[in-house]
C-alpha positions as CSV (number, residue, x, y, z in Angstrom):
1,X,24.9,-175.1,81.8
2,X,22.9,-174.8,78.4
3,X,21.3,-177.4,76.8
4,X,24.1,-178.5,74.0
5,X,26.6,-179.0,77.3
6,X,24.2,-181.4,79.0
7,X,23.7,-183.8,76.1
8,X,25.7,-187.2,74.7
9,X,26.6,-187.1,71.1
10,X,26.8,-190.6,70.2
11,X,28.3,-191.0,66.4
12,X,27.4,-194.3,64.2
13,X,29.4,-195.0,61.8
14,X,29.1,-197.2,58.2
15,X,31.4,-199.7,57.3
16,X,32.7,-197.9,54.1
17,X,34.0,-194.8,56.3
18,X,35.9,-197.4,58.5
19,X,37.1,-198.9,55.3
20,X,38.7,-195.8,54.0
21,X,40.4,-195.2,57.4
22,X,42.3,-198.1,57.2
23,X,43.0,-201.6,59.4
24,X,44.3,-200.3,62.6
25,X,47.5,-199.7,62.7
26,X,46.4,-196.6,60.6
27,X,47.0,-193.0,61.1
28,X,43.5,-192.1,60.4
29,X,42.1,-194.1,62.8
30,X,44.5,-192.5,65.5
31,X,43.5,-189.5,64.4
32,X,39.7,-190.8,65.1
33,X,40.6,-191.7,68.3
34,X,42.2,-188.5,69.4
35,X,39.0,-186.6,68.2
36,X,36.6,-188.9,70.2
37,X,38.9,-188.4,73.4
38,X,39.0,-184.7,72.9
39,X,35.2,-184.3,71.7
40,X,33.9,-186.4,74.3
41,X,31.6,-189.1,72.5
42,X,32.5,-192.6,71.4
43,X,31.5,-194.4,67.9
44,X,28.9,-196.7,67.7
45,X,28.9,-199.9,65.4
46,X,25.3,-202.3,64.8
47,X,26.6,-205.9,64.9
48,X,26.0,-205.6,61.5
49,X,29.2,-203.0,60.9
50,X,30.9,-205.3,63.2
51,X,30.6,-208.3,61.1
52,X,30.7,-206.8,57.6
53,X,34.0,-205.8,58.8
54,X,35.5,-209.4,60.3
55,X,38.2,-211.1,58.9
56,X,37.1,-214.6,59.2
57,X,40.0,-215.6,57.6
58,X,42.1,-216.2,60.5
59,X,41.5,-218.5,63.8
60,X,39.8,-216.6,65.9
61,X,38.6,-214.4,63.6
62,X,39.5,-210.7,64.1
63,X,37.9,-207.4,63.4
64,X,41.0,-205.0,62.1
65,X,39.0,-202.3,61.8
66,X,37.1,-202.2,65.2
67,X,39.0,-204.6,67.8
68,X,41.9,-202.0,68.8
69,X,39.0,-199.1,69.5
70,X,36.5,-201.6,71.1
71,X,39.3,-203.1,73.8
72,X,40.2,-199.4,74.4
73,X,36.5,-197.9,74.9
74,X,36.3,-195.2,72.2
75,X,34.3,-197.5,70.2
76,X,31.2,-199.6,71.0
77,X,29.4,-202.3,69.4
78,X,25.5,-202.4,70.2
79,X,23.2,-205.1,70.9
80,X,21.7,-206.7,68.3
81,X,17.9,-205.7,67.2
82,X,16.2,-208.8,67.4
83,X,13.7,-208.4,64.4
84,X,14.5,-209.6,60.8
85,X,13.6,-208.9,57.2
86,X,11.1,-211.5,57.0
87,X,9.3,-209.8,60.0
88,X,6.1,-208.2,59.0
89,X,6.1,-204.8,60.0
90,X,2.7,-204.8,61.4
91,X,4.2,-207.3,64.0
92,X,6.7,-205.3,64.8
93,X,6.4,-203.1,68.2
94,X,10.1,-201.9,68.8
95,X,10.8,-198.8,67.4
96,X,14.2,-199.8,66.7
97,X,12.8,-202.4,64.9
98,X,10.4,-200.5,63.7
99,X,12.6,-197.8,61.8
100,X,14.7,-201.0,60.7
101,X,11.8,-202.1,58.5
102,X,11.1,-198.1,56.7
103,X,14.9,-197.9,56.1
104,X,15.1,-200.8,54.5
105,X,11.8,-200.6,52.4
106,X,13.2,-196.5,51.6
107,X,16.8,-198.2,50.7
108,X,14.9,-200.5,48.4
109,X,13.2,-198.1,47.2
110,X,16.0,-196.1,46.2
111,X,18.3,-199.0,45.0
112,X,19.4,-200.2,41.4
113,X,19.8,-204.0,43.5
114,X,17.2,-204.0,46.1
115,X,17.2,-206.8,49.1
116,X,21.2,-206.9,48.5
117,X,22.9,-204.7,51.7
118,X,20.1,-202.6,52.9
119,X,18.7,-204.6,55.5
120,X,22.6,-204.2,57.0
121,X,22.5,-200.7,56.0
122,X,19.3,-200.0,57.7
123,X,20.6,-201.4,61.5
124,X,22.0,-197.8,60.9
125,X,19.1,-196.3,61.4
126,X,18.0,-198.8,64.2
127,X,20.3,-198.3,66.1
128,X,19.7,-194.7,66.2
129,X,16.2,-194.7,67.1
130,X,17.4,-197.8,69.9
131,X,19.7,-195.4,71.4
132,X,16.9,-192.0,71.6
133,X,15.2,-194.9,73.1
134,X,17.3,-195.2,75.7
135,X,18.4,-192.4,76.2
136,X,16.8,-189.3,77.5
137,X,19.6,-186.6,76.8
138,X,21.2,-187.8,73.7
139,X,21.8,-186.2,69.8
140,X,23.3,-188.4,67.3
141,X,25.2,-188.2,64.3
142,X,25.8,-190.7,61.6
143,X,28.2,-190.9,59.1
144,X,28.2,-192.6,56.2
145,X,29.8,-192.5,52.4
146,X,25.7,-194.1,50.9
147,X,23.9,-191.0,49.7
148,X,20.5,-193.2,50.5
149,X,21.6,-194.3,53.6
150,X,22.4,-190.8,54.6
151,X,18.7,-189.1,53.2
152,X,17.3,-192.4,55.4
153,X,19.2,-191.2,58.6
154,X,17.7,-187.7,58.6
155,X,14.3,-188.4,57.8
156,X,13.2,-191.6,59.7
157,X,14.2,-190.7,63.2
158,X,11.7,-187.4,63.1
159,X,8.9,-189.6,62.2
160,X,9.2,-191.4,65.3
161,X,9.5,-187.9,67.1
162,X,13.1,-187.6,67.8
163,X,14.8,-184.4,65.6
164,X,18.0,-184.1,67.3
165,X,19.8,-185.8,64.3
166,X,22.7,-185.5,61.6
167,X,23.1,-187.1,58.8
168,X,27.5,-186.6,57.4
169,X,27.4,-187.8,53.7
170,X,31.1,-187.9,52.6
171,X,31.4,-188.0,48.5
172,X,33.6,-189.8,47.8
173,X,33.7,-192.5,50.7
174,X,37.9,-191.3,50.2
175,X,36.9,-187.9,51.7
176,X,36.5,-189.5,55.2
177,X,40.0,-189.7,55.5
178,X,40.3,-186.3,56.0
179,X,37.1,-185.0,57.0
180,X,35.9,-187.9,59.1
181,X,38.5,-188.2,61.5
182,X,38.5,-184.5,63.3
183,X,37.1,-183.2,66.5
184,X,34.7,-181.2,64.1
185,X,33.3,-184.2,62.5
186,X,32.3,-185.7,66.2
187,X,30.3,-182.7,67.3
188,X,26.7,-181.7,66.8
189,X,25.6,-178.6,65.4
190,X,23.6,-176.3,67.2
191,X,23.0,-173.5,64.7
C-alpha cells in the first residue's frame, strides 16, 4: 500500500463555492455528492460556513445548502473552535485557535474592509490545522472562490509543521460549478 492509499483527504469548503452550486435540489450539488462517494472523502464545513449559509427565515430555520448532505453523511460540520477575535493571541494555546488568529490578522492584512468577514473566513484555516491535529494520516484540501483566503490556506498550515495541504482558488466563484463538483477536484495531488 503506498502512502497516498493510506491517507484521509478531508475537503473544506467556503461558503461562496456552496453558493454557486446552488440550494439542494441542485444538479451541482448531486454531482458533489457522487464525487465524494466515488473519491472517498467527505466535505467539511466550520460552524461558521454552516451559519453564514442558514436561512433563518423560516421556523426552524434551515440550512439549504448543507442539510440534505449533512443528514446523508457526505458532508460534516465541525465543532466549534472556542477562541474569539478579541482573544489575545499570546493567550491562545490551541493551534487551531492559534492559526485562527494569523489568518485573520493576514486576511486583514490583505483586505480593502478589514474586521468585516475574515474572522469567519479564517475558521477555514482552523479548522484545517484542528483536523492535522487530530488526525495522524490525513491531507486536506480547501476550496474556496477568496484569492486571500486561498494564499492563507497554503501558507499557515506549514508554519505549524503540517505541508500536506491544497489550496483550490476558483476565479470566478461561477467556475465551481464546473470544476468544483468532480472526482478530480476531491483528490490530493501527489506529484
Amino acid at each position: 500500500m503506498t502512502r497516498s492509499e493510506q491517507l484521509y483527504t478531508a475537503n473544506i469548503v467556503d461558503t461562496v463555492i456552496f453558493r454557486s452550486l446552488g440550494k439542494s435540489p441542485s444538479s451541482h450539488l448531486q454531482s458533489l455528492k457522487q464525487a465524494v462517494s466515488e473519491s472517498g472523502t467527505e466535505i467539511w464545513v466550520p460552524p461558521s460556513v454552516y451559519r453564514e449559509l442558514t436561512n433563518y427565515g423560516v421556523e426552524p430555520p434551515k440550512n439549504p445548502y448543507l442539510d440534505t448532505g449533512i443528514e446523508e453523511g457526505w458532508i460534516r460540520v465541525s465543532t466549534p473552535l472556542s477562541n474569539n477575535r478579541n482573544t489575545a493571541f499570546d493567550s491562545v494555546t490551541d493551534p487551531a485557535e492559534q492559526a485562527q488568529h494569523l489568518a485573520d490578522e493576514y486576511l486583514n492584512q490583505q483586505s480593502k474592509y478589514p474586521n468585516t468577514n475574515n474572522w469567519r473566513d479564517a475558521s477555514i484555516v482552523g479548522l484545517a490545522i484542528r483536523l492535522f491535529e487530530q488526525n495522524t494520516r490525513i491531507r486536506v484540501i480547501t476550496h474556496t472562490a477568496d484569492e486571500a483566503l486561498a494564499q492563507a490556506c497554503a501558507l499557515i498550515p506549514p508554519e505549524f509543521g503540517y505541508y500536506d495541504i491544497e489550496a483550490r482558488y476558483y476565479n470566478p466563484p461561477q467556475k465551481a460549478k464546473q470544476q468544483f463538483p468532480t472526482v478530480g477536484s476531491l483528490l490530493y495531488n501527489t506529484k
